[in-house]
N, C-alpha and C positions, 0 to 999 in steps of 0.2 A: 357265587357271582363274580364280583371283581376278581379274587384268587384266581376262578380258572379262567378267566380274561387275559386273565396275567399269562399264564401257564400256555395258554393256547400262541397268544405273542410272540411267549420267548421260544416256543416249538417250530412257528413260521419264521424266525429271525433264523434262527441255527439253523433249518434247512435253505435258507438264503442264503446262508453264509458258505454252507456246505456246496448248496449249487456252484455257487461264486469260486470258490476255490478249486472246485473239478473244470470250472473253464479256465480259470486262470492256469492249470496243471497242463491243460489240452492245450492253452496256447504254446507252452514251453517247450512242449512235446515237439509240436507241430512246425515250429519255426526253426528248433533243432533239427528235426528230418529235413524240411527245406535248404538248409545250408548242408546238411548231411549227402542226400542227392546232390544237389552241387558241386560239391566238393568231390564225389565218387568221378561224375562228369568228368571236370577238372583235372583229375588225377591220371584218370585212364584215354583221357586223351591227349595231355601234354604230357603223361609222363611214361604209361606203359603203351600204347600204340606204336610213338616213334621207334620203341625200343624193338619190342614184334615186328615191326616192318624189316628192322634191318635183318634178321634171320632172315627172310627169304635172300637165298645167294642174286635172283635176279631185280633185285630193288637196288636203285642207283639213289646219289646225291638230289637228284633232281625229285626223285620219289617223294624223299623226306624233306624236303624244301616246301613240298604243300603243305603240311603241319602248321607249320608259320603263320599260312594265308589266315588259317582256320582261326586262329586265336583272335582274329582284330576286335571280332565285336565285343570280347573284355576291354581291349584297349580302347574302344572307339563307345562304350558305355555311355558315356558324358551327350551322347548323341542319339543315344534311343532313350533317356532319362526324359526328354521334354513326353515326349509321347508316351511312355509311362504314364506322367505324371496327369495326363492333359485329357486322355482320352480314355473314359472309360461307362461303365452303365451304373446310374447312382440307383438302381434297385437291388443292382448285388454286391456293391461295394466298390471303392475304385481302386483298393490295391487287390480284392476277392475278381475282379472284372480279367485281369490280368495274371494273376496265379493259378489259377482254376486251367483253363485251356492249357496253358504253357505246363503245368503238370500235366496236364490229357494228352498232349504232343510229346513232350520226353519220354512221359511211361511208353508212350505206343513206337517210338521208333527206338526205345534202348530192347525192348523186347523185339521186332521186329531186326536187330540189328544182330540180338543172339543168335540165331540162324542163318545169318548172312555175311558179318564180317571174318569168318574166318577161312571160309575161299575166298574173296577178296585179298586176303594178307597173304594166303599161301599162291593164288595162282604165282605164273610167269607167264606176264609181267604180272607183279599187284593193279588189281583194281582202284588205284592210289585217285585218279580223278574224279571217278564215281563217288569212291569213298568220302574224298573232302569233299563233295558238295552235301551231303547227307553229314556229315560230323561240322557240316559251315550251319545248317540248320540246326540241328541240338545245339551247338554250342552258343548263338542266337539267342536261342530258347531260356538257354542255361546263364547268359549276360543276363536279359529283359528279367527272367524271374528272381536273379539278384538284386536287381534296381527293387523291383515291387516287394521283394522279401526284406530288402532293408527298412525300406517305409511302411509298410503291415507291423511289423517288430517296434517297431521306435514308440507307431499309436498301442501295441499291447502290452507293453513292461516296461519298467524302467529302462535310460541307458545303460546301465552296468549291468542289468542280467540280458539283454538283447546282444550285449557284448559279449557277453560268456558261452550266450549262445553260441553266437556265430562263432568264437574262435573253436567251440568246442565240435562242430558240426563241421566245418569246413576241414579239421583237421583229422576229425577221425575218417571223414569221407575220402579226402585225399590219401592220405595212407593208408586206406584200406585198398582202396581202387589202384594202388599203384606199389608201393615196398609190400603188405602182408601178400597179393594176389603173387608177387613174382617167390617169395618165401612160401606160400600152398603150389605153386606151380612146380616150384623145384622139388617137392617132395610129390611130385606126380598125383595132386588130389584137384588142382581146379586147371580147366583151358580160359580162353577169352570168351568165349561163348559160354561158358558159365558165370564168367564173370559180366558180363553184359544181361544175364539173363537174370542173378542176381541182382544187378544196378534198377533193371525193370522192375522186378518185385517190389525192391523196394522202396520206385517210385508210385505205385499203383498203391501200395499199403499207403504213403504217405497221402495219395489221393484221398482214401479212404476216410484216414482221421482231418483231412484237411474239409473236406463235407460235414462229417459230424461235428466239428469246431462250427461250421459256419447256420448249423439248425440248433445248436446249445447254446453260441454265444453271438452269434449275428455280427453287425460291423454296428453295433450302436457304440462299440467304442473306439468310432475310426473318427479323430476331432476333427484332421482336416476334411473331412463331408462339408464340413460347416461352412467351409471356403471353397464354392466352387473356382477352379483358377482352369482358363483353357490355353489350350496347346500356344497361342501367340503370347499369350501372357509369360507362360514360363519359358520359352524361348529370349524375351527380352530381358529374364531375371538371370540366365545362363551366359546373356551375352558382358549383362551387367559385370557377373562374377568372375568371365573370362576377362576383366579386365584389370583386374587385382594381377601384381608383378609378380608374384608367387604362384599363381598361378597357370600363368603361362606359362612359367620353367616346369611347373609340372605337366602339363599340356603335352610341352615338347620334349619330357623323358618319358612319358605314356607311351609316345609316337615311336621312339627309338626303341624300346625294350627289347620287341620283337627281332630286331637286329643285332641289338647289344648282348641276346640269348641266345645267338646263334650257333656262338662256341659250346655250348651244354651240349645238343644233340652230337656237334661233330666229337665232343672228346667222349662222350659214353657210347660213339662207334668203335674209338680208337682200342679202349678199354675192353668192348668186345673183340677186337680183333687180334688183341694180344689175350684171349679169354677169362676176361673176368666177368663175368655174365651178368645179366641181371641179379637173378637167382643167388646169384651170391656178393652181389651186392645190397639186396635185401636184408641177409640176416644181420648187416651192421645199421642200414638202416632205421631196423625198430628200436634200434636203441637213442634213437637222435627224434622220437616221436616225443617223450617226456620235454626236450628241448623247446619241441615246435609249439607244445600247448605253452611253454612261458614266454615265447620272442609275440605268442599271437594275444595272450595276455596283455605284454605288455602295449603291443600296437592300440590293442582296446584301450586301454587305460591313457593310454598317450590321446587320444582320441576324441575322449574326454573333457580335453584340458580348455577352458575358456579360447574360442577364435585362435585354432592351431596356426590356420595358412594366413593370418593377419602379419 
C-alpha cells in the first residue's frame, strides 16, 4: 500500500526531474546556437566579405565603404530594443514571437545567399549595392535577434551561465565564419558559398531544436509575461536611461565606432597588397581564439558587477 505509494512518487519525481533537466540541457543548447549563428553572421560579414571583395581587381574604395552602412543596426540596437521589447503575441511568448521568424528569415536568405554571393563578389563591377541591401536585412535580422536572445537567456538560466553562453557562441561563431573559413580556404577545401551554405544549415538545425525547446519546455518560464509593458512604455524607460552621464558618452562612441573602424578595412587592403593574404593571416589567427574566449569571459564577468554604468 503506502510503500508502493511511496515508490510510485519517487518514480514520477525522478522523471520530473529527468524531464526538467533535458529542458534545462535544450535551453543551453539552444541559446548557444543562437549567439553561435550570430556570431557566424558577424564574422563573415564584417570580417571575411570586406576581405573577398577586395580580390576582385575591379572593386574600388567606394565598393567597400558600403560594409560600413551595413553594420549600423548593431550600432543603432538601442533603437530596435523598444520594439523588441513592446510588441509581440503573448500566445507564443514575447521573446519566442520574435526569435522564431528572424531564425526563419536568416536560415532562408543565408541559404539562398550560398548560391548567389559569389557572382556578386566576382562580377566586374561587384554587385556591392545589391549585395548590401540583402546583407543590411540579415544583419537587421541578426541585431533584433540579439536583443530577443539576450532577454530569452537571462529568463532561462542564471546570469553567469547565459554569460558563458554568449561568450562561447559568439566566439566560436565568429572565428569560424571568419579565421578557420579563410585557413580551409587556403588549403583549397571551402569557397564562400559553402561557407554561407554552411552558416544556413546551421541556422535551420538551430530552427529545428529552437521548436522542440518550445513543445518540451514552452515560455512558462519567461517571468516578464507577467508584466505586460507596451512599446510607449519602454520608450519612456529608454529615454529615462538615456539620461544617465555615462550613458550618453556611450551613445556617442556607439555612433562613432563605425568611423573609428575604418582604418581596419583600409590596412588589411594594404597587407593584401603587399601579400599577406587572408589565408595566411589566419593560421596566426587561431592561435589568438583561446584569447578571445578570456577578454569575452572577462566582459561577462565585468557585467555582472552591481550598476556597471552607475
Amino acid at each position: 500500500g503506502s510503500s508502493h505509494l511511496c515508490l510510485r512518487s519517487s518514480r514520477s519525481l525522478a522523471r520530473t526531474v529527468d524531464s526538467a533537466g533535458q529542458v534545462a540541457m535544450l535551453d543551453v543548447f539552444c541559446i548557444f546556437l543562437l549567439y553561435a549563428v550570430q556570431g557566424t553572421v558577424q564574422g563573415a560579414i564584417f570580417g571575411s566579405l570586406p576581405l573577398l571583395l577586395r580580390q576582385n581587381p575591379s572593386a574600388t574604395d567606394v565598393d567597400q565603404s558600403h560594409f560600413s552602412i551595413v553594420g549600423y543596426p548593431f550600432t543603432m540596437k538601442f533603437l530596435i530594443a523598444p520594439l523588441v521589447d513592446g510588441i509581440y503575441f503573448a500566445r507564443l511568448g514575447r521573446r519566442e514571437s520574435w526569435l522564431l521568424p528572424l531564425q526563419l528569415l536568416s536560415a532562408s536568405m543565408l541559404v539562398w545567399l550560398a548560391s548567389h554571393i559569389a557572382p556578386m563578389l566576382e562580377s566586374s563591377p561587384p554587385e556591392v549595392a545589391t549585395l548590401s541591401r540583402l546583407l543590411f536585412v540579415l544583419v537587421s535580422a541578426t541585431a533584433a535577434g540579439d536583443i530577443a536572445t539576450d532577454a530569452w537567456a537571462n529568463c532561462r538560466m542564471s546570469d553567469s551561465r547565459a554569460s558563458v553562453c554568449q561568450a562561447l557562441g559568439l566566439t566560436v561563431g565568429i572565428q569560424a565564419s571568419s579565421a578557420f573559413f579563410f585557413f580551409l580556404k587556403g588549403k583549397g577545401f571551402v569557397d564562400v558559398s559553402v561557407l554561407f551554405f554552411a552558416m544556413g544549415a546551421l541556422a535551420f538545425m538551430l530552427l529545428f531544436f529552437f521548436i522542440l525547446q518550445m513543445f518540451l519546455g514552452g515560455h512558462e518560464g519567461d517571468v516578464e509575461d507577467e508584466e505586460a509593458v507596451g512599446v510607449g512604455e519602454v520608450l519612456h524607460r529608454v529615454r529615462t536611461f538615456c539620461g544617465v552621464p555615462n550613458v550618453r558618452w556611450w551613445l556617442l562612441f556607439s555612433l562613432l565606432i563605425p568611423v573609428l573602424s575604418g582604418h581596419d578595412s583600409v590596412l588589411a587592403v594594404r597587407y593584401q597588397a603587399l601579400g599577406f593574404t587572408p589565408e595566411i593571416f589566419s593560421e596566426y589567427d587561431l592561435y589568438l581564439i583561446p584569447v578571445s574566449f578570456i577578454v569575452m569571459w572577462l566582459g561577462g564577468w565585468i557585467a555582472q558587477t552591481p550598476r556597471p554604468m552607475s
